[in-house]
NUMIRO-233858 format. One record per residue (C-alpha): residue in three letters; residue number from 0; x, y, z. Coordinates in pm, 1 decimal. Layout:
BEGIN
@rest:ALA	nr:NUM	east:X	north:Y	up:Z $
...
***
This chain:
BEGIN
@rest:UNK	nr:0	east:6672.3	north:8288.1	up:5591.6 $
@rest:UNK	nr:1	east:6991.2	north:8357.0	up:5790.4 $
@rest:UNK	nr:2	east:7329.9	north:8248.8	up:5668.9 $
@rest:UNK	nr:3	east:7611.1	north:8179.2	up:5810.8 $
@rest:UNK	nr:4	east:7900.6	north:8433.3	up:5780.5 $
@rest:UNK	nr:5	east:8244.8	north:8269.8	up:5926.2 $
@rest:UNK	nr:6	east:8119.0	north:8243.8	up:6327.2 $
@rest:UNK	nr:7	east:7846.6	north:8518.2	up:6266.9 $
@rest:UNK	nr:8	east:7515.1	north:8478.5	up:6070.8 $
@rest:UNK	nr:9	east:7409.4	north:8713.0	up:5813.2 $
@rest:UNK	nr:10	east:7092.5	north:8909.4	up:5946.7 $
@rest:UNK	nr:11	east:7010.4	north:9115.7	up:5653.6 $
@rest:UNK	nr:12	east:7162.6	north:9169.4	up:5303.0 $
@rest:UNK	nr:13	east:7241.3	north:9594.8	up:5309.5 $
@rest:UNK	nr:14	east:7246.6	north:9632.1	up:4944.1 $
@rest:UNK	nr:15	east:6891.2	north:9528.6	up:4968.5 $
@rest:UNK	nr:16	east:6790.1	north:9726.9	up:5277.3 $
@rest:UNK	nr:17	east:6586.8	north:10074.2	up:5236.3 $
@rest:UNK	nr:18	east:6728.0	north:10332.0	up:5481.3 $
@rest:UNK	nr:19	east:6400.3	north:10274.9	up:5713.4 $
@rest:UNK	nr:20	east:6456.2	north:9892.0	up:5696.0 $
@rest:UNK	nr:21	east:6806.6	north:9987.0	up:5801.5 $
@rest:UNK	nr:22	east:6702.0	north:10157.0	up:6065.7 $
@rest:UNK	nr:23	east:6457.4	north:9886.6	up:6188.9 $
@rest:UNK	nr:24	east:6711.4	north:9657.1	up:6213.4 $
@rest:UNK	nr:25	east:6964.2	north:9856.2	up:6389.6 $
@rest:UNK	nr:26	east:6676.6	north:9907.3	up:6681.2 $
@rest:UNK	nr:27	east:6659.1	north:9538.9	up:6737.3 $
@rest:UNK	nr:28	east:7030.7	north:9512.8	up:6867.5 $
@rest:UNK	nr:29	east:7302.2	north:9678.5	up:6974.6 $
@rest:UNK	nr:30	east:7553.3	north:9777.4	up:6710.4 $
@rest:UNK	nr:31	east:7930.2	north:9818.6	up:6703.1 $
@rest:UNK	nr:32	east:7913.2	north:10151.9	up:6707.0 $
@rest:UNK	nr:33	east:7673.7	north:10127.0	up:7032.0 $
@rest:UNK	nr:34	east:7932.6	north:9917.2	up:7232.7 $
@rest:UNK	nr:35	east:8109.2	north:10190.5	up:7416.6 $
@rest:UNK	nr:36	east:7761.8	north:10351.7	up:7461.5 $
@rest:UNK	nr:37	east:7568.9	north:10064.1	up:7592.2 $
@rest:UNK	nr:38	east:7816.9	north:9956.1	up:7847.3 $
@rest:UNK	nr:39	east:7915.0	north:10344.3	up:7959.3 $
@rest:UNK	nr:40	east:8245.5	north:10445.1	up:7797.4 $
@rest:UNK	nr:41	east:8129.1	north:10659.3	up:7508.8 $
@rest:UNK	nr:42	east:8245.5	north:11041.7	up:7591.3 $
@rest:UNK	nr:43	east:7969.1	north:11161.8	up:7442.0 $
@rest:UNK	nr:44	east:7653.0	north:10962.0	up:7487.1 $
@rest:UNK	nr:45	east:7504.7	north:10787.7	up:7803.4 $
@rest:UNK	nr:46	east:7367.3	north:10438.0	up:7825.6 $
@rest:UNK	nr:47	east:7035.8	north:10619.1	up:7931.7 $
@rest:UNK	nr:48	east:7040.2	north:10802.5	up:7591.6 $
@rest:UNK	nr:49	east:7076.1	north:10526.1	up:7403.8 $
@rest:UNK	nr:50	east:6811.6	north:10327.3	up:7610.5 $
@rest:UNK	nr:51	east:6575.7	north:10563.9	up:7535.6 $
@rest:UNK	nr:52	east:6614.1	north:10558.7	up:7155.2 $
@rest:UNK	nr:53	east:6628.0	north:10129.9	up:7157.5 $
@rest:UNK	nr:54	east:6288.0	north:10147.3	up:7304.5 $
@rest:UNK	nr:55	east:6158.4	north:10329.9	up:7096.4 $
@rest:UNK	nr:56	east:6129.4	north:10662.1	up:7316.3 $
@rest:UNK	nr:57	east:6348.4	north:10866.2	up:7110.8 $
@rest:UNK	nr:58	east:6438.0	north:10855.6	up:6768.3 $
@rest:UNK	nr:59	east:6837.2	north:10825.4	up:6695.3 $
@rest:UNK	nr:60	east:7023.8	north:11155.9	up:6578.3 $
@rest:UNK	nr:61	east:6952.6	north:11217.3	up:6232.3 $
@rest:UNK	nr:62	east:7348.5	north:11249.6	up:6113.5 $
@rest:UNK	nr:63	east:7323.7	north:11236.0	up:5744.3 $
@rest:UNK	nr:64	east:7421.0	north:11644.0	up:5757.6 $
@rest:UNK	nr:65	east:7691.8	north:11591.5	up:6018.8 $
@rest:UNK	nr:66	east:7972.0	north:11703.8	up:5795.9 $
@rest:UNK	nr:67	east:8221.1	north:11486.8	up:6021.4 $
@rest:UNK	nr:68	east:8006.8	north:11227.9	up:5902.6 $
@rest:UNK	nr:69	east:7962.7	north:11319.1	up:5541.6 $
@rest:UNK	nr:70	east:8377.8	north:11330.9	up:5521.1 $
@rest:UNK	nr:71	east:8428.7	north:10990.8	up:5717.7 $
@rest:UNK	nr:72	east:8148.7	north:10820.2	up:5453.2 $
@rest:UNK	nr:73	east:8301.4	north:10991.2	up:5151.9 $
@rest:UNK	nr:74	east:8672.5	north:10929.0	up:5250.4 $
@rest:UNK	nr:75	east:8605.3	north:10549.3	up:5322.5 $
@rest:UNK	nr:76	east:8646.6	north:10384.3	up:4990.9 $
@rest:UNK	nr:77	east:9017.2	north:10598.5	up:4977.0 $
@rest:UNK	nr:78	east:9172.4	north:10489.8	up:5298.9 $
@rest:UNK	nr:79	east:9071.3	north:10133.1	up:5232.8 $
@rest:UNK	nr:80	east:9243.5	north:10142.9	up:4908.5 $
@rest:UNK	nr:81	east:9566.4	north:10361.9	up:5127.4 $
@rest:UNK	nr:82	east:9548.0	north:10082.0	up:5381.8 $
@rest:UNK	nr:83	east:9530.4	north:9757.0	up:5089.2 $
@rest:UNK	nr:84	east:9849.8	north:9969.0	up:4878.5 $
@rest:UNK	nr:85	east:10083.7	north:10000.8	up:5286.0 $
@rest:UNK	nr:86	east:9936.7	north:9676.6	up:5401.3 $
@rest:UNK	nr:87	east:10007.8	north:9434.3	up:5052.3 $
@rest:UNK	nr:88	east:9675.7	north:9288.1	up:5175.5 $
@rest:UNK	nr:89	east:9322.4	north:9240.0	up:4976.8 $
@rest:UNK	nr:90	east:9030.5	north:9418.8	up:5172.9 $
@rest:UNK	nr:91	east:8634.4	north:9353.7	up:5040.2 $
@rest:UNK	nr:92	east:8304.7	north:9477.2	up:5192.4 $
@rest:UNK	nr:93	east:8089.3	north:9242.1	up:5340.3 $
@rest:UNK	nr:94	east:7756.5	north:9390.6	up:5284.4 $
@rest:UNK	nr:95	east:7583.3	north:9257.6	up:5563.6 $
@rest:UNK	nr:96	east:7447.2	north:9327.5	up:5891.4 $
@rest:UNK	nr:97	east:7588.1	north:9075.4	up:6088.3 $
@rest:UNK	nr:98	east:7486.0	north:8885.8	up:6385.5 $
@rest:UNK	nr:99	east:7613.5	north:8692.8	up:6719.8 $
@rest:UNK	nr:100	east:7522.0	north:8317.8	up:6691.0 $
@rest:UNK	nr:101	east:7496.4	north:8316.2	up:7082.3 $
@rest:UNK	nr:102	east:7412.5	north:8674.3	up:7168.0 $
@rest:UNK	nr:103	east:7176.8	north:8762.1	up:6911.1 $
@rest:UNK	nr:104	east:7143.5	north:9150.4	up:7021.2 $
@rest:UNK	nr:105	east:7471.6	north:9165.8	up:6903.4 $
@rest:UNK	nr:106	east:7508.8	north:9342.2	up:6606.3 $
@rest:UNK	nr:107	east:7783.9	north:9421.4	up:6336.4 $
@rest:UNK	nr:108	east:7869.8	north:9636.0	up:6033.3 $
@rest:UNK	nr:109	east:8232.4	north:9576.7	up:5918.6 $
@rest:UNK	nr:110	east:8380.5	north:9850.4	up:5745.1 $
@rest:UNK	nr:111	east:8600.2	north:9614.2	up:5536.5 $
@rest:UNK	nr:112	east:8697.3	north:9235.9	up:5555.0 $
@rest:UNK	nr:113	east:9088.0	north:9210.1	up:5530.7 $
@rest:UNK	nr:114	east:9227.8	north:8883.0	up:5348.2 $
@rest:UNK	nr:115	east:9598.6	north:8751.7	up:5328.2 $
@rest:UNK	nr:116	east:9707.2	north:8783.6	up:5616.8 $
@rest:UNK	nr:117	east:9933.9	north:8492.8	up:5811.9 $
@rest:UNK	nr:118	east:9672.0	north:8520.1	up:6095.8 $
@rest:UNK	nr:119	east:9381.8	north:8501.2	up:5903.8 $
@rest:UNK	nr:120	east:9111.7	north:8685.8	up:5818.9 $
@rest:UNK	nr:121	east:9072.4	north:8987.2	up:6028.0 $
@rest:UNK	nr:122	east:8846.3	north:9349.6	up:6039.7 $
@rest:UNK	nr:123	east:8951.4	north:9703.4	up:5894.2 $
@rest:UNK	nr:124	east:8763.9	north:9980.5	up:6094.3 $
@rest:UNK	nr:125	east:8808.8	north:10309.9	up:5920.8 $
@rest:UNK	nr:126	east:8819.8	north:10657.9	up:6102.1 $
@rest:UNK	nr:127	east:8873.1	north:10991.6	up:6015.5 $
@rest:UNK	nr:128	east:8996.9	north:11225.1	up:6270.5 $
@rest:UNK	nr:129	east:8991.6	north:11642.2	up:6284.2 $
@rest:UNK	nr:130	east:9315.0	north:11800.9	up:6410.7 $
@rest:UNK	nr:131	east:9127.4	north:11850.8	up:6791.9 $
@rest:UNK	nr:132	east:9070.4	north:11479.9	up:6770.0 $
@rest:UNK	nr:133	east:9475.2	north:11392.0	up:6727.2 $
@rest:UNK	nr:134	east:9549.0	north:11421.4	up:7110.8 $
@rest:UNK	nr:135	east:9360.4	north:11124.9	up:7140.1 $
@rest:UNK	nr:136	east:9513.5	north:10897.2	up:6936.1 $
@rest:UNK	nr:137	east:9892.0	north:10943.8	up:7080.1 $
@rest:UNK	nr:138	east:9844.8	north:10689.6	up:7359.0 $
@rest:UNK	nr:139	east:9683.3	north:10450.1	up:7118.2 $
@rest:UNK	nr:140	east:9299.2	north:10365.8	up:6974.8 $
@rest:UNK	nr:141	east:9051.0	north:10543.4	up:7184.3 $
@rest:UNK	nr:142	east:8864.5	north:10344.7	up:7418.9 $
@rest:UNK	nr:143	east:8581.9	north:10399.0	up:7246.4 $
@rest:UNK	nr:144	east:8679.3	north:10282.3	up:6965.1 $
@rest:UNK	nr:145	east:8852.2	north:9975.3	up:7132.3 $
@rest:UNK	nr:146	east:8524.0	north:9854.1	up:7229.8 $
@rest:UNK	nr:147	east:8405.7	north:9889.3	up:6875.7 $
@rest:UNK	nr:148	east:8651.3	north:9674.1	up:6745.4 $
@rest:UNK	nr:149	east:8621.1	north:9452.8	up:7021.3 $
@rest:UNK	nr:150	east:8252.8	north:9385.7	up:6977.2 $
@rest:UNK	nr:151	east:8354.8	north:9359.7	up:6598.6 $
@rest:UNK	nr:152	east:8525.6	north:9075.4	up:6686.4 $
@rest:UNK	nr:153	east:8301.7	north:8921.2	up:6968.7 $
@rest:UNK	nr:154	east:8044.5	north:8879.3	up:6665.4 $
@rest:UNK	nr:155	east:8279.0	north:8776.0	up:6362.9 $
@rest:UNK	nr:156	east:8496.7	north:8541.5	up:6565.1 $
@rest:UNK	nr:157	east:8818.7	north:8709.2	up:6410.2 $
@rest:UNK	nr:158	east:9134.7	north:8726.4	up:6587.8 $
@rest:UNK	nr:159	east:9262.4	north:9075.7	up:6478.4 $
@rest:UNK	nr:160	east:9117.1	north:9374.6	up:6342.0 $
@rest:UNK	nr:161	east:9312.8	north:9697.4	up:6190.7 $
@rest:UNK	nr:162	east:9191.1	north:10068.0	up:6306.8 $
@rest:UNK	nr:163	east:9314.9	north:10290.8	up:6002.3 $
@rest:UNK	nr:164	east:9267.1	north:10656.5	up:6091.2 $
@rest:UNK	nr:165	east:9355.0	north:10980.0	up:5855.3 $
@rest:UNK	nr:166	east:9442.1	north:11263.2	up:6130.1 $
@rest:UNK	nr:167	east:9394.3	north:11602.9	up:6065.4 $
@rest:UNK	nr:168	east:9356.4	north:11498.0	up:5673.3 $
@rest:UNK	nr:169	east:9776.8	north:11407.8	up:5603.0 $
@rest:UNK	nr:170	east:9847.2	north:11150.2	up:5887.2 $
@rest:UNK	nr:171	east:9779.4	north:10817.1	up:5790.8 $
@rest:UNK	nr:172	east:9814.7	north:10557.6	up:6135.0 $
@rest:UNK	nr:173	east:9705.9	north:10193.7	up:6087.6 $
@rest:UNK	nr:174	east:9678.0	north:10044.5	up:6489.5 $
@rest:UNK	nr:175	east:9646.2	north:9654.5	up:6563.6 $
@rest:UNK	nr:176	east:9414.4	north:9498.9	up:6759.8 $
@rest:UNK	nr:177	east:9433.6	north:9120.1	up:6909.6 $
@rest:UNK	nr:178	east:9141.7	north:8925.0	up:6973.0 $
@rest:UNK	nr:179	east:9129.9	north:8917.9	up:7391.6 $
@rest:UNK	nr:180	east:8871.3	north:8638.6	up:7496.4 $
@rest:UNK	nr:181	east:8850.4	north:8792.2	up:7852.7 $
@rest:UNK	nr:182	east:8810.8	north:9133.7	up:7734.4 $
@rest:UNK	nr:183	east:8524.0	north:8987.0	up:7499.0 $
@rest:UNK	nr:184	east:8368.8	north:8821.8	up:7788.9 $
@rest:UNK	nr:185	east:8304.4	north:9131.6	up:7982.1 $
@rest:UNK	nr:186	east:8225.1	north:9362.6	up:7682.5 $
@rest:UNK	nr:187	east:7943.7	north:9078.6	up:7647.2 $
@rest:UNK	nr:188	east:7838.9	north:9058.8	up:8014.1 $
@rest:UNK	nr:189	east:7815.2	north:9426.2	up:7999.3 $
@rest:UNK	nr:190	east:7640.1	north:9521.1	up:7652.3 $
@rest:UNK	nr:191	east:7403.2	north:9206.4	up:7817.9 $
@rest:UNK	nr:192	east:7306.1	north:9391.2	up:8128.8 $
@rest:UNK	nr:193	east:7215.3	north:9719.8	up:7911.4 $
@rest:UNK	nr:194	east:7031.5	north:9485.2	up:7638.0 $
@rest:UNK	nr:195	east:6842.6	north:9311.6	up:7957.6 $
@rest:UNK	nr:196	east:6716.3	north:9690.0	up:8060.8 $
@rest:UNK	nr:197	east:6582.3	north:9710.8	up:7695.3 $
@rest:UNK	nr:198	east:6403.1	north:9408.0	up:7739.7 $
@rest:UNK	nr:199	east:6251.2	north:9462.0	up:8054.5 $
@rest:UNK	nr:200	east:6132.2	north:9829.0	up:7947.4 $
@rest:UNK	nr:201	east:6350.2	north:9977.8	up:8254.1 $
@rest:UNK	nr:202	east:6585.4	north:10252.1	up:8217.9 $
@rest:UNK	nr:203	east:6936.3	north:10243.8	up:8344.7 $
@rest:UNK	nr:204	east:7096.4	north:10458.0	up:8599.6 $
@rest:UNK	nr:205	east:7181.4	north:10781.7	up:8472.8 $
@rest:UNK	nr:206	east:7575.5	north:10797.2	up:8478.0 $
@rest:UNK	nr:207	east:7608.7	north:11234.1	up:8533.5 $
@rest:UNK	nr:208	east:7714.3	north:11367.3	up:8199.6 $
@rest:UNK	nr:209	east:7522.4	north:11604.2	up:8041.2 $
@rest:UNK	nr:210	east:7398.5	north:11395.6	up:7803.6 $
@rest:UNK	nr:211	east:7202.3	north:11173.7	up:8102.4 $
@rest:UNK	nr:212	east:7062.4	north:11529.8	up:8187.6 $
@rest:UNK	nr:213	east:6905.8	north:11551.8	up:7821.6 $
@rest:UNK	nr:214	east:6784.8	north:11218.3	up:7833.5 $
@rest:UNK	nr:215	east:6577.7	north:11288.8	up:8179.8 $
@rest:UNK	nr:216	east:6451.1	north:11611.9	up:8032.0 $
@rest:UNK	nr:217	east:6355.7	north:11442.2	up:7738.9 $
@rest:UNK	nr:218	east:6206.6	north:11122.0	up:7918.5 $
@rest:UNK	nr:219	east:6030.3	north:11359.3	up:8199.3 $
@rest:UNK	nr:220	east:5977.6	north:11699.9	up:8022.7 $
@rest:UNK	nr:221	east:5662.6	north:11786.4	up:8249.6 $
@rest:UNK	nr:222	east:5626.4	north:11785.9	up:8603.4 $
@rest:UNK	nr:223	east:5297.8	north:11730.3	up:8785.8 $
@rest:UNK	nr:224	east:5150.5	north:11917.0	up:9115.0 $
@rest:UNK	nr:225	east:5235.5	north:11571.9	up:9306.6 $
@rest:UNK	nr:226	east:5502.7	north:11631.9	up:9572.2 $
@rest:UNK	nr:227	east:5674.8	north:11267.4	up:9658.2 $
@rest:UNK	nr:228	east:5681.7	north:11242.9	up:10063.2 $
@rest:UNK	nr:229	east:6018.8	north:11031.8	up:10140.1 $
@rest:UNK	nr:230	east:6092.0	north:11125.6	up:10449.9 $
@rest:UNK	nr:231	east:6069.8	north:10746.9	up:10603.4 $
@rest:UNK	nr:232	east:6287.0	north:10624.5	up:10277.7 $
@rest:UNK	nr:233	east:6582.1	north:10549.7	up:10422.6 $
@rest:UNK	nr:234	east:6735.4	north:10444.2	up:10094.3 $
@rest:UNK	nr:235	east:6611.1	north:10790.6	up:9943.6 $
@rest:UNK	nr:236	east:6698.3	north:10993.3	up:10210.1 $
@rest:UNK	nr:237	east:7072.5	north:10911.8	up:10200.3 $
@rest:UNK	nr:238	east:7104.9	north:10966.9	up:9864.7 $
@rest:UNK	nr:239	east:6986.8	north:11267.9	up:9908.3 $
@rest:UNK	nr:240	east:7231.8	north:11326.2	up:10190.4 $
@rest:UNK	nr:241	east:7523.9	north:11221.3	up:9953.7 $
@rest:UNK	nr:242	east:7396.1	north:11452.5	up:9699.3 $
@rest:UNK	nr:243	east:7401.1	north:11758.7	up:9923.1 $
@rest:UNK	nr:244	east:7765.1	north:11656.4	up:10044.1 $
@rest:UNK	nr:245	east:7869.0	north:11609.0	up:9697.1 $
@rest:UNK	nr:246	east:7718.2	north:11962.6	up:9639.6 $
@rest:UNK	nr:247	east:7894.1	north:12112.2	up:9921.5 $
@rest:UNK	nr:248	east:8211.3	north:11981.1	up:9778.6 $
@rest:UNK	nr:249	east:8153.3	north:12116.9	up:9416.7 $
@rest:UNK	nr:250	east:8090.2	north:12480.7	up:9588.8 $
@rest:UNK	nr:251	east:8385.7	north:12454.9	up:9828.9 $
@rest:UNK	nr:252	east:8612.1	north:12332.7	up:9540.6 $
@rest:UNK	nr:253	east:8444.8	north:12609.8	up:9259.5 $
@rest:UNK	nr:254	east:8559.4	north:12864.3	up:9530.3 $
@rest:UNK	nr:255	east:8879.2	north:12783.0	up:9558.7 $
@rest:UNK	nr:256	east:8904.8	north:12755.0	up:9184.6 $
@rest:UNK	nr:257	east:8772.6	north:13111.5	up:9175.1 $
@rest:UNK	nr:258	east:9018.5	north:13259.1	up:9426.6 $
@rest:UNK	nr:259	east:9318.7	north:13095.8	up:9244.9 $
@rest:UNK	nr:260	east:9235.6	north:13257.5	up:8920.3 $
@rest:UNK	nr:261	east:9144.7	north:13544.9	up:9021.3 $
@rest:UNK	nr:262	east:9513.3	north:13549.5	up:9216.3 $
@rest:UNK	nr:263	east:9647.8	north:13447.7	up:8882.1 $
@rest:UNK	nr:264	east:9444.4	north:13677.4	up:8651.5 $
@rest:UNK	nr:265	east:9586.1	north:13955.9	up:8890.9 $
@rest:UNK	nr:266	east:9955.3	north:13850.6	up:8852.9 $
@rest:UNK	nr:267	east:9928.4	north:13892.4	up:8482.7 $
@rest:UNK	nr:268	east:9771.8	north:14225.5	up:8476.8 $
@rest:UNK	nr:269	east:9785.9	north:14343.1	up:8155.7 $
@rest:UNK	nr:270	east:10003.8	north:14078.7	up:8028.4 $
@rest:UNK	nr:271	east:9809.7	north:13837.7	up:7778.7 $
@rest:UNK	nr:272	east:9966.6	north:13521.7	up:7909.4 $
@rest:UNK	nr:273	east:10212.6	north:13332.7	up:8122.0 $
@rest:UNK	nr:274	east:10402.4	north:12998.2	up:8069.6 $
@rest:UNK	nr:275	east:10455.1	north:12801.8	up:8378.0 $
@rest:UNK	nr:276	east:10668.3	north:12415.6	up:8437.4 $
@rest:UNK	nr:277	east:10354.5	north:12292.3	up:8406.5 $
@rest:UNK	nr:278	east:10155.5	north:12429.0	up:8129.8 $
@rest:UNK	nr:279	east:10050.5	north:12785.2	up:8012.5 $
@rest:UNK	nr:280	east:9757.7	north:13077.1	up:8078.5 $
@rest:UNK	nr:281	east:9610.7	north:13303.6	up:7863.8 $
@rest:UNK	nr:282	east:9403.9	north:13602.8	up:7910.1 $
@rest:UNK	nr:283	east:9325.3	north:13798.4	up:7607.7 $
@rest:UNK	nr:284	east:9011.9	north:14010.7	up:7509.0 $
@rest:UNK	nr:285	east:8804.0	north:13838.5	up:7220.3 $
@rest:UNK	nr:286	east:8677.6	north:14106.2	up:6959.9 $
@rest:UNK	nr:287	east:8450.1	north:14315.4	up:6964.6 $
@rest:UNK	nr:288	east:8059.5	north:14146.6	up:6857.5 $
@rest:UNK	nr:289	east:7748.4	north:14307.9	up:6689.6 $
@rest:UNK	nr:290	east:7439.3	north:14215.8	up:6841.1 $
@rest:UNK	nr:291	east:7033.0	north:14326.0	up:6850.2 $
@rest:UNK	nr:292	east:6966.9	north:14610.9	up:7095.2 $
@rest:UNK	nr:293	east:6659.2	north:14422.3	up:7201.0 $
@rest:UNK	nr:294	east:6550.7	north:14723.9	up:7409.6 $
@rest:UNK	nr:295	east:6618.3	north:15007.9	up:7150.8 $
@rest:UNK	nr:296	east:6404.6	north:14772.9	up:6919.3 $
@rest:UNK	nr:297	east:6140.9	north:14693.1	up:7196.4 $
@rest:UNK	nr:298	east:6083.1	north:15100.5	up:7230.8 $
@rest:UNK	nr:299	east:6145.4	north:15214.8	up:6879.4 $
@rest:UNK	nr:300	east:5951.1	north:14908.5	up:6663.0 $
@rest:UNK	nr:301	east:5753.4	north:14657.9	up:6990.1 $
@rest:UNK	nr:302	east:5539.0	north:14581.1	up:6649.3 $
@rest:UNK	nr:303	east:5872.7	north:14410.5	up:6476.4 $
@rest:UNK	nr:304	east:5938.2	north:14251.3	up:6793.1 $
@rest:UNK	nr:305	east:5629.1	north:14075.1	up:6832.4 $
@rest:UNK	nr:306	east:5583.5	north:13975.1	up:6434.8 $
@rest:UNK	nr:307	east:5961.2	north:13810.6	up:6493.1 $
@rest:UNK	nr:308	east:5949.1	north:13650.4	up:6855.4 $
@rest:UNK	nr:309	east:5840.1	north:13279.1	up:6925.7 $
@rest:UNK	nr:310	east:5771.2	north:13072.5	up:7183.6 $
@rest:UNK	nr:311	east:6052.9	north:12839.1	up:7360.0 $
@rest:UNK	nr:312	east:5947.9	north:12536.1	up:7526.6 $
@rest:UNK	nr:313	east:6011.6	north:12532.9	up:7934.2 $
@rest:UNK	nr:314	east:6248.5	north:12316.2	up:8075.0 $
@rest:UNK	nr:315	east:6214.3	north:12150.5	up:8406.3 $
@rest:UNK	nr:316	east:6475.2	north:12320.8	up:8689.0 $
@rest:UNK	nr:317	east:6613.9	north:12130.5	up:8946.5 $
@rest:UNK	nr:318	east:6632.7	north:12351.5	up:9300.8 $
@rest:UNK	nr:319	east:6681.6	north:12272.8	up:9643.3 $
@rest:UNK	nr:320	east:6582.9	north:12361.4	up:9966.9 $
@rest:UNK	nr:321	east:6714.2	north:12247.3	up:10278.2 $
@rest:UNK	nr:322	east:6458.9	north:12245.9	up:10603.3 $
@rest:UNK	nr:323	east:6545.5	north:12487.8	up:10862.6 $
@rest:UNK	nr:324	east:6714.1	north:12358.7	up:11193.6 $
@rest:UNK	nr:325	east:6450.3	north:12387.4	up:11461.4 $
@rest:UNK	nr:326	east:6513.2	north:12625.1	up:11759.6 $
***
């Protein structure tokens, strides 16, 4: 029986979940760590990606040797207790999957709970980031992680949340969040529209990042002899005329990218660098690597060879071919 939990209901007590339990549960919504994902502004994961593991074509990334992960689970109990000792407030884990009362594919793990506050009871979202990550966190929380919070709040009906972060391991940055209806509105009408392709079984647009790529090869990974005439399509047949225009662009653009470094690479010469107004170059030999002379090996030992090769699965290649003009 659900419970309520401030505006949200309690789904499902974690303590008591096993990890497959967990995982059952987190198929039948979209989580906060989904949100960015789900409504196309995660970096690093498309919406088709994602699709395919909430219908159950793909199982989600097993992370529990991710080391970024490891370090973010193992240093969560310390910047909680950092963030209650700078903050003079009380923070307590909730234990709970948590769910929308309206929007019941709405899904929520809090971090912490944060009590004592003036404003009420608001969210702590915990990060950890390496010292590639810190660029990203001058300007403010990552949008990613904005929608995170955001959702956080869509599904607890609090009106702030904290982001603490640990940069680089020594700086400690606690950001502030505000509860934004109208933000909340579209993050909803959004994470809707992807939870409505779940629903109906049909798979969002890919959005171009390499990860969409993956997901096709993964959703498609053999081809059949069946060639698709679309000639009369006119819908088909200009996007295929805005793809090759695109593609002409891309070439036009990677050649002229091409000729300007070389034109640069030939100013330096020798030099291993050069430091402009706008930013700096370098252009220095790596070392030296060791690697298998697979051809010395092939002639000398072809039986080694053989005992140590394996097979690696095709992948599907995408070519084109444009019809000649006619004469």
């Amino acid at each position: 029986m659900k419970t309520r939990y401030s505006q949200a209901l309690r789904l499902a007590d974690t303590k008591a979940l096993t990890h497959d339990q967990w995982l059952q549960v987190r198929q039948s919504g979209i989580g906060s760590s989904d949100a960015a994902v789900a409504i196309g502004l995660s970096p690093y994961k498309s919406p088709l990606s994602l699709w395919l593991e909430k219908t159950g074509r793909r199982p989600a990334p097993d992370l529990s040797n991710n080391e970024a992960v490891f370090w973010g689970t193992t240093l969560e109990p310390v910047l909680a207790y950092v963030y209650a000792q700078r903050t003079k407030l009380k923070v307590r884990r909730v234990n709970a999957v948590l769910q929308h009362p309206d929007h019941p594919f709405m899904l929520a793990n809090l971090d912490r709970e944060v009590l004592g506050h003036p404003d009420g009871v608001g969210t702590l979202e915990i990060k950890t980031a390496g010292y590639h990550s810190a660029p990203q966190w001058e300007q403010g929380i990552p949008l990613a992680y904005q929608c995170q919070v955001l959702h956080q709040l869509a599904v607890t009906g609090h009106a702030w949340a904290d982001v603490a972060v640990l940069i680089a391991g020594q700086d400690f940055r606690i950001y502030r969040i505000n509860r934004d209806d109208d933000k909340i509105a579209d993050l909803i009408r959004r994470e809707n529209a992807f939870w409505q392709h779940v629903l109906d079984d049909t798979q969002p647009e890919p959005d171009g990042s390499e990860d969409a790529g993956q997901a096709l090869q993964a959703l498609y990974p053999e081809d059949k002899t069946l060639v698709l005439d679309l000639t009369e399509s006119a819908e088909m047949n200009t996007l295929f005329s805005h793809f090759l225009s695109a593609k002409e662009k891309k070439e036009e653009a990677e050649a002229r990218e091409a000729r300007l470094k070389q034109q640069l690479q030939a100013a330096l010469g020798d030099a291993g660098g050069a430091v402009f107004q706008e930013g700096k170059i370098s252009w220095k030999r790596s070392r030296d690597r060791v690697v298998p002379d697979m051809e010395k090996l092939s002639n000398s030992h072809p039986e080694w060879l053989q005992h140590c090769s394996k097979t690696v699965p095709g992948s599907r290649r995408f070519t084109v071919q444009l019809q000649r003009s006619k004469s």
